[in-house]
N, C-alpha and C positions, 0 to 999 in steps of 0.2 A: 606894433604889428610884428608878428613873427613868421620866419618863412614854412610855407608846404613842399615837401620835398615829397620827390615822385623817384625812383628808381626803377630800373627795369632789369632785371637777373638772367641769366641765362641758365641750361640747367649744371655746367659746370661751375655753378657761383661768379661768375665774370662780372657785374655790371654793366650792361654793353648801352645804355639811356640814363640819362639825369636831368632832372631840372628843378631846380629850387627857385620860387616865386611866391606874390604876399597870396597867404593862407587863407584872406578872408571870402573868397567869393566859391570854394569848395571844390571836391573834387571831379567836378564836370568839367569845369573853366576850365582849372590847373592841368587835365587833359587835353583840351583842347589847344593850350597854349605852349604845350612841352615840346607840342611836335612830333612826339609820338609815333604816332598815326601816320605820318609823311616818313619817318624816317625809317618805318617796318616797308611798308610799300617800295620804297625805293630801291632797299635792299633785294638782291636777285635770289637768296636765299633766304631769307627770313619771311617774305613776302608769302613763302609755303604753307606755313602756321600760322597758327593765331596766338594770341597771349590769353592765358585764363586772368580775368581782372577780375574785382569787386563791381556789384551793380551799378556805380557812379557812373560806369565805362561803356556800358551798354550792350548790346550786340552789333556787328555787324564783320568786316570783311577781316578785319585786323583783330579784334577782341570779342571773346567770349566768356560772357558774365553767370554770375551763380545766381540761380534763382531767388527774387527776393518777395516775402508776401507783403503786399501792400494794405496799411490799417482798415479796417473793414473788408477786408476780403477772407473768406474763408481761407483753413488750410491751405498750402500749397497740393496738387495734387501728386500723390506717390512718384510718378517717374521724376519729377523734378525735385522733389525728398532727398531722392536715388542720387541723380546726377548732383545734386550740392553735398552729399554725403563723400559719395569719391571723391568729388573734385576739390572740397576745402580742405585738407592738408596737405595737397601738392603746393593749390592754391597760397597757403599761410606758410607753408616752405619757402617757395621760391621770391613771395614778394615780401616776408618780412625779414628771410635772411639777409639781402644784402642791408636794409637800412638798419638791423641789430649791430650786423658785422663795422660799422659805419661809425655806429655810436658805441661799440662796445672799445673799438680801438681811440676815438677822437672824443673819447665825453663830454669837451665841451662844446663840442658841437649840435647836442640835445640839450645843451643849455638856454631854454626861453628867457629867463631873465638875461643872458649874456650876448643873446644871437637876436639884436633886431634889426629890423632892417636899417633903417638912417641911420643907425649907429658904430656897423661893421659891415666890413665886406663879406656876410653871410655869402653868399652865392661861389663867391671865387673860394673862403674857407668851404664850403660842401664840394664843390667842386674837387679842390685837392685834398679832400677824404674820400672820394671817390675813387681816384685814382690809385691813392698810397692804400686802401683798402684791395683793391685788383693788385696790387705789386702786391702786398700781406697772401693774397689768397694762392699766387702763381708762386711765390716764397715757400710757403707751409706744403702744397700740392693737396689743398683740398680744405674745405670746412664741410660743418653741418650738412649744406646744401647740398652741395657736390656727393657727399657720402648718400647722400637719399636718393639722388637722379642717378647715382652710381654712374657717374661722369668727370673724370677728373679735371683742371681746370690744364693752361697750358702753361710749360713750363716758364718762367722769368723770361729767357731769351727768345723764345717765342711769340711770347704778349709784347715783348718792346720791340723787339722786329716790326709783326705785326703792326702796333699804334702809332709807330715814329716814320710807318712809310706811308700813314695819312696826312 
């Protein structure tokens, strides 16, 4: 079994959501199960927005999904064309940068063969690529991401301030 790892980006590249759990029951479950969804709500800012996701995620108060045609259904109709046209490369911005950023710094950590679950402490390794990824991002003062949202990320002493007084 190998794990599905879930990320959630902010648009300064932060990572501010993870969870790495087994991969096989897809990505409705593995939302369901991140916690996600309780942890945007909770939040007294973040609670404001929504996340743009992929269709697995659905619509609703916390997420908003890009239109998918389903087999046998005609064409999608234009305004939804429209709206998946905008909205996939923010969309493919902000949710594949942090997990490229991730694996581009920790490559063994997209290791399938290397990273199963009874075998290793997958979860706690993604875990601290997570982390040392946001120290990486608040180090450099910006990736990819961050240069797209034109939102810089915070500096070092600020993200550790910040997470060490949770």
């Amino acid at each position: 079994h190998v794990p599905k790892h879930q990320t959630l980006n902010a648009p300064d590249s932060i990572i501010l959501h993870q969870f790495a759990g087994d991969g096989r029951p897809g990505d409705a479950f593995i939302s369901r199960e991140s916690g996600l969804q309780e942890f945007w709500m909770a939040h007294a800012v973040l609670r404001i927005f929504r996340i743009l996701a992929d269709s697995a995620y659905g619509n609703n108060t916390v997420f908003v999904s890009l239109y998918k045609r389903r087999p046998g259904e005609p064409a999608l109709p234009l305004t939804r064309r429209l709206f998946n046209s905008i909205h996939s490369k923010p969309r493919a911005v902000g949710v594949e940068n942090g997990y490229s950023q991730i694996v581009m710094n920790w490559p063994f950590l997209d290791n399938k063969k290397a990273m199963k679950m009874e075998k290793s402490p997958v979860i706690a390794y993604w875990t601290l690529g997570v982390w040392l990824t946001n120290l990486l991002t608040c180090t450099h003062g910006w990736n990819q991401a961050s240069l797209y949202f034109d939102c810089s990320p915070p500096t070092l002493d600020d993200f550790l301030n910040k997470t060490l007084e949770l």
